[in-house]
C-alpha positions as a printed Julia matrix, in Angstrom:
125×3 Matrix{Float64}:
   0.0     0.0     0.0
   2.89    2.23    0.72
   4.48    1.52   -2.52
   1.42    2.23   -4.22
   0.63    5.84   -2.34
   4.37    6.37   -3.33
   3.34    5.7    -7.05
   0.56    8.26   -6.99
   2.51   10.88   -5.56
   5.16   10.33   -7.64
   2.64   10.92  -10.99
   1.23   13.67   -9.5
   4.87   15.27   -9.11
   5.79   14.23  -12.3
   2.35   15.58  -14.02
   2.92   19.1   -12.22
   6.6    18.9   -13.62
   5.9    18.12  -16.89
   3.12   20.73  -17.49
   4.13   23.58  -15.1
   7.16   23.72  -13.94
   6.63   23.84  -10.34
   5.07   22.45   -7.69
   2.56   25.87   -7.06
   1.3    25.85  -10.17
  -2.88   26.49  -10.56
  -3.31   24.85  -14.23
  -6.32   22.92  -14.37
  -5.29   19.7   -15.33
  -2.25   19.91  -12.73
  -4.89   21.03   -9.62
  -7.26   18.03  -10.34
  -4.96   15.16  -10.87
  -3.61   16.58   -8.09
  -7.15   16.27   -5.71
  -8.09   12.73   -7.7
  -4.47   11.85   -6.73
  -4.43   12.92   -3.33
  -7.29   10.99   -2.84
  -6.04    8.06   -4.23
  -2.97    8.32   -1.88
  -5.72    8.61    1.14
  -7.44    5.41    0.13
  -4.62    3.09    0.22
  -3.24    5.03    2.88
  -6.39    3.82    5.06
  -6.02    0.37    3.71
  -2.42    0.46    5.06
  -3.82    1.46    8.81
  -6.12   -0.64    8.12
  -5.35   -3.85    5.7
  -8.7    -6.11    6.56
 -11.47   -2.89    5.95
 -13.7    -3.51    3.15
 -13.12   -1.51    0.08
 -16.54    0.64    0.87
 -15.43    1.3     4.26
 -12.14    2.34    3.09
 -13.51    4.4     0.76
 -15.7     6.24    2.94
 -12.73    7.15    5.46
 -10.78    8.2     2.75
 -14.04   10.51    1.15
 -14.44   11.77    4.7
 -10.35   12.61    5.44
 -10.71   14.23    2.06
 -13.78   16.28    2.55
 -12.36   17.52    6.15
  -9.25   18.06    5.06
 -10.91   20.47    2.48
 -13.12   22.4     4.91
 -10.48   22.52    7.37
  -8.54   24.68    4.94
 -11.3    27.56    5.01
  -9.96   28.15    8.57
  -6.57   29.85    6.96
  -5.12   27.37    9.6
  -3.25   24.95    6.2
  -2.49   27.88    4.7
  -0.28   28.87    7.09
   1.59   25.91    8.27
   1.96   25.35    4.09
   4.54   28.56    4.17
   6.39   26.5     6.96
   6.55   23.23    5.62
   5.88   21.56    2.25
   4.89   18.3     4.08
   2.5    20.28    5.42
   1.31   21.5     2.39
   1.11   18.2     0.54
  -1.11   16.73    3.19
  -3.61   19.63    4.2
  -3.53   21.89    1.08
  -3.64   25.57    1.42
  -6.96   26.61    0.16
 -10.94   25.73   -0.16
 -12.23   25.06   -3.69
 -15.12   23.73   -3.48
 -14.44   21.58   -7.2
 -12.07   19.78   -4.77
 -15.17   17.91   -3.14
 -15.85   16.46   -6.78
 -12.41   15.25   -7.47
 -12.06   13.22   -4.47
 -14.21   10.55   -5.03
 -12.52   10.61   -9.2
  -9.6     8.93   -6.98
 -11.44    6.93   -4.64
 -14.56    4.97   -6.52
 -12.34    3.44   -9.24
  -9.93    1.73   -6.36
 -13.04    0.71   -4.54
 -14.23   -1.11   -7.21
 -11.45   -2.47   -8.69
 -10.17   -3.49   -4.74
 -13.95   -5.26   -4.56
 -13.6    -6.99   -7.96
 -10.09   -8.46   -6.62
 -11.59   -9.64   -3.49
 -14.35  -11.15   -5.19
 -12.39  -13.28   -7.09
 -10.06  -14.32   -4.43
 -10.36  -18.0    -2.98
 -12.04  -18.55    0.15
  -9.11  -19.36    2.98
């Protein structure tokens, strides 16, 4: 799970490289990769916590770390810490956009489903 939340960051770097140049950068297609990404990182981030939770639970701890992590930034509170750390940054964002709330499930729902169709067609133990 690791490896694979290590994989999304990593194309999310590399997508905001190749386009823009930089890591700020406020193109669309770099901003929601970026929040479909992010998302995708928090998924198999919960199934690393958590390795026996069913792909729907997963997925709605991940949709609801994403959501909060979203309306915690209207507090100014990310925003802040973000000019202190990029760690920071990468994990609470520095700004509401409501769009955001739309992308998140772009990089949840497909792992859900395809983590349900794999489990599905495991053996029995």
């Amino acid at each position: 799970m690791l490896a694979a939340a290590a994989g999304f960051l990593a194309v999310a770097l590399a997508i905001r490289a190749a386009s823009a140049g930089a890591l700020e950068s406020t193109g669309r297609l770099e901003q929601y990769s970026g929040t479909a990404l992010y998302a995708s990182m928090t998924y198999v981030g919960v199934l690393a916590v958590w390795p026996r939770r069913s792909p729907w639970v997963a997925a709605t701890v991940a949709w609801a770390w994403c959501w909060a992590m979203e309306c915690f930034q209207l507090t100014g509170i990310p925003a802040e810490l973000a000019t202190r750390s990029l760690l920071a940054r990468l994990v609470l964002g520095i700004r509401f956009d409501p769009v955001d709330l739309w992308w998140y499930p772009v990089g949840i729902v497909p792992l859900a489903v395809a983590h349900a169709w794999l489990r599905r067609r495991r053996p029995a133990p």
